[in-house]
N, C-alpha and C positions, 0 to 999 in steps of 0.2 A: 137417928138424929143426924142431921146432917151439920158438918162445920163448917166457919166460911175457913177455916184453914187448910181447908181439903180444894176449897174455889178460887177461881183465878177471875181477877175482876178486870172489867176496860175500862178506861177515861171517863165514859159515860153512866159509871154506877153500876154496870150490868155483872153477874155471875155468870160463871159456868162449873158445875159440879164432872166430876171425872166420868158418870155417869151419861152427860150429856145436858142434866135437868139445868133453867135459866133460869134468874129472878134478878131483883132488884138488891142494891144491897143495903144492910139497916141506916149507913148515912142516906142514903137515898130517899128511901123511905119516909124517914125524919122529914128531909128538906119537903117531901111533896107531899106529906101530912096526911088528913085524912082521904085513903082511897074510897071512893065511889059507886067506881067500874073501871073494869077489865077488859077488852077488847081481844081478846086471845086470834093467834094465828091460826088458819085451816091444817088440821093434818095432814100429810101429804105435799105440803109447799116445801120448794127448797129456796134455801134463802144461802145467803153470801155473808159474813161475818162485817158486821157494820152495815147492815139493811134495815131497815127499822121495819120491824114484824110482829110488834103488836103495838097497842097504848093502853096505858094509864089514867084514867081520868080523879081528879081529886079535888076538894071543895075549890083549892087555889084554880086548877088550869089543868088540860090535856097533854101527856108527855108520851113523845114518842118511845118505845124500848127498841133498843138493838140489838143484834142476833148478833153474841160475842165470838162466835165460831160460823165455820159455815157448811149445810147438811141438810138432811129434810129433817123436817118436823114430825116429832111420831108418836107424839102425844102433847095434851095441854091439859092444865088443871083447869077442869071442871067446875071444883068447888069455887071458885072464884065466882062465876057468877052468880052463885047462890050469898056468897060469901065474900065482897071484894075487899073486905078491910085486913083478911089472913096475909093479906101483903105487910099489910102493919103490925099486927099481932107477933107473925112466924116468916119474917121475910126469908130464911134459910133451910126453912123445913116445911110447916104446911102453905107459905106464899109462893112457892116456887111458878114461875109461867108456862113453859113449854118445855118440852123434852128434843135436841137437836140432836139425831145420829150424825154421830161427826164426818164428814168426806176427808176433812186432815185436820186429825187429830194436833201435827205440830200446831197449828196454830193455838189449841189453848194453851202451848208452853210457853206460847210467846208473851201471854198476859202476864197482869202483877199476880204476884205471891198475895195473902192476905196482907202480910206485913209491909211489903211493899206498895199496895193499897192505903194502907192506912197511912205509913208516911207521909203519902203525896198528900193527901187531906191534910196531914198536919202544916204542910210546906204552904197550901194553896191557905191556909186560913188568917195566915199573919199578913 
């Protein structure tokens, strides 16, 4: 099971597990409600930390996801497309999107902490 204590989030909702694995995270989630489809990135792409490299689609509207790190892609979850709502369900464990080998690693230490994630939520909501 994965924690988001263990993930480092960016401005735009996005995780990154220590592992590499990327998802939405549960305010996230919330806000864009029920997911639809998944859009998952090709294996093998490398992307740039702040690329938007997949979407999201959900009853509301289409969101772009960001690659919170920057690396190739070396896996995607599959079950998403069988399955698009595990975004909702398990945004931390079985919704996870793409798998990014890291090209530099510092950059996930640069994200928020969990807790430092949550704060800013709490900051931006008053």
């Amino acid at each position: 099971m994965r924690s988001p204590n263990d993930c480092r989030f960016t401005k735009t909702h996005e995780w990154v597990a220590p592992d590499g694995a990327v998802g939405l995270s549960d305010h996230a989630q919330k806000e864009i409600t029920d997911v639809v489809y998944v859009e998952l990135p090709k294996v093998g792409r490398v992307v740039k930390a702040g690329e938007a490299s997949a979407v999201v689609e959900s009853v509301k509207a289409a969101f772009d996801i960001y690659s919170p790190v920057s690396g190739k892609i070396t896996k995607v979850n599959t079950d998403l497309s069988k399955n698009p709502a595990l975004v909702n369900q398990s945004p931390y464990d079985n919704g996870w999107l793409f798998v990014v080998e890291m090209s530099a690693p510092k950059e996930r230490e640069s994200l928020s902490t969990h807790d430092a994630y949550k704060k800013s939520l709490e900051s931006n909501s008053h």
